[in-house]
N, C-alpha and C positions, 0 to 999 in steps of 0.2 A: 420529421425528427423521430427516429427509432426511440423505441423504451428504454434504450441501453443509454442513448443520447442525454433522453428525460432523467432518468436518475442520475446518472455525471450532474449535470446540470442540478437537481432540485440535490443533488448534495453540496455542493458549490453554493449554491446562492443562499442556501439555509446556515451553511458557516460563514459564510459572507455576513448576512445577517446580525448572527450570532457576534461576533467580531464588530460590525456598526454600535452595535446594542451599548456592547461593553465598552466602547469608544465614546459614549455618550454618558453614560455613565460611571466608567472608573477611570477614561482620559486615555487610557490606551487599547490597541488594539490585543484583544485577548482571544486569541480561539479557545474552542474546547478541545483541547487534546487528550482527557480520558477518555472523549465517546471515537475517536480514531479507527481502534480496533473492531469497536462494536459497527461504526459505516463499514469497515473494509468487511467484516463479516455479513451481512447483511446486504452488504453490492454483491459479492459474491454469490451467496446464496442464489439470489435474482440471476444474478448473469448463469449460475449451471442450469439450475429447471429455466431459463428461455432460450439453451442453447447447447441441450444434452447430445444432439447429433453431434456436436463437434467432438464428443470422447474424451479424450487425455486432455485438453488444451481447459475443457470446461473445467475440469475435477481438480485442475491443478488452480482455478483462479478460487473453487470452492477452499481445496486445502491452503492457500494464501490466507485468505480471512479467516478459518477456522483457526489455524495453528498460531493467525498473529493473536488472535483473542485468548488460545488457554497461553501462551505463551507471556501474559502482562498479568501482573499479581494483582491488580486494581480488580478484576472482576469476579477472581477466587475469593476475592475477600465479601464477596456478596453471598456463596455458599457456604465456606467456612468458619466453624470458630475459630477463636483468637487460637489457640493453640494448636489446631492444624494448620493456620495461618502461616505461626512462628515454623514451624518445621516446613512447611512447603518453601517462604521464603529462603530457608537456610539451606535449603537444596537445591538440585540444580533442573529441576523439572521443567519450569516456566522457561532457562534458560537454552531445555532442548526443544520446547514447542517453538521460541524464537528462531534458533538454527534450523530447524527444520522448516521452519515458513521463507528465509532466504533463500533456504536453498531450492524450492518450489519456484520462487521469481525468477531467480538464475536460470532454474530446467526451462519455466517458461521465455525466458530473454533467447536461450539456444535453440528452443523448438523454433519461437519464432524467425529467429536468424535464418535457420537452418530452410527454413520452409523459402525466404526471400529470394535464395538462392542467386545473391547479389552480391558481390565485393567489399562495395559500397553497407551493405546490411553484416557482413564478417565485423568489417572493422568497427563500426558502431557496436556494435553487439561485444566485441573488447574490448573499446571503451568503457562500454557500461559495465561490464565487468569489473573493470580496472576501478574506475569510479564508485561501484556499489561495494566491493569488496574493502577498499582503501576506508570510506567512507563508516563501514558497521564495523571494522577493526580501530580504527583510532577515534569512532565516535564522534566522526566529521559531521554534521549533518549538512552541509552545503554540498557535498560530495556525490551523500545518496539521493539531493534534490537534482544537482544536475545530472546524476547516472536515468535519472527519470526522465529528464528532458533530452538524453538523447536517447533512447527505446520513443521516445513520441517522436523524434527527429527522421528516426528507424520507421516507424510505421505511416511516419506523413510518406516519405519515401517510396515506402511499397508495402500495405495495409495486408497485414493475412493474423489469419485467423478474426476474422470480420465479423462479429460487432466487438469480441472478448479483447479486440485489440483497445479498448477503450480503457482498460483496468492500468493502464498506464499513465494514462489519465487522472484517474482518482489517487493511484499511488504519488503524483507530482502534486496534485493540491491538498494531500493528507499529510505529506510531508513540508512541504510548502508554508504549510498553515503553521505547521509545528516549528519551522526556521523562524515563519513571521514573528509568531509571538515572543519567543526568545530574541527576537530582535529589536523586535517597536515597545514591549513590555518594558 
């Protein structure tokens, strides 16, 4: 099992966990969905410095977690006062760090398509398109869960950009986690 494997993994089973926990306790299954951004940041991170050879493909999963994390007011609100608070939330900052981390998933859904140089990888990779897009415009989240499950359908397929391909991964059980709970809650 690669490093990249082990952290997939010990992030998985430690929200697994986390979710048992509160299952026993509050009766339902509750993920933690404010630490979200902070795992995709921090898999990130890990995945560019153990796999900087790979150039653009790394810096793009680095900028994913970077721009989802300034991109959620939950963690601004750790450095700021209330009243830079109130004006950041009233602006649309947080809303372009968000835009701009889709649109990094997207670049990377097409690098990777693009590199399959499969048919078969075209059309999934529009799918997930179709799915991711539909999905963060009408605030589907069932949508952006299965636009994840086809980019992992895409890379069981024909795996490239190897190990970074696993950040498809993490993006389906971070989001996953986030349907569950809104659902078993």
């Amino acid at each position: 099992m690669s490093r990249e494997d082990r952290a997939i993994f010990t992030v998985a089973l430690t929200l697994f966990i986390y979710a048992f926990a509160s299952l026993l306790q509050l009766g339902s299954f509750i993920f933690p969905i404010p630490v979200n951004n902070l795992i995709l940041l921090v898999v990130g991170t890990l995945f560019f410095f153990w796999n900087k050879e790979q150039g653009f493909a790394a810096l793009l999963i680095f900028l994913i977690g970077l721009l989802s994390t300034l991109g959620t007011s939950y963690y601004w609100s750790t450095f700021l006062p209330d009243e830079s608070m109130r004006s950041l939330s009233e602006s649309m900052i947080t809303d372009v760090f968000m835009l701009s981390a889709y649109f990094c998933i997207i670049l990377f859904a097409i690098s990777s398509s693009l590199r399959q140089k499969t048919w078969i990888s075209l059309a999934l990779a529009s799918a997930f398109g179709v799915l991711f897009i539909y999905g963060q415009v009408y605030d589907e989240l069932i949508f952006v869960v299965l636009s994840y499950a086809v980019m992992i359908i895409s890379n069981i397929h024909k795996a490239v950009f190897q190990p970074l391909h696993l950040i498809w991964i993490l993006l389906f059980i971070l989001e996953g986690s986030k349907l569950a709970t809104l659902l078993l809650a």
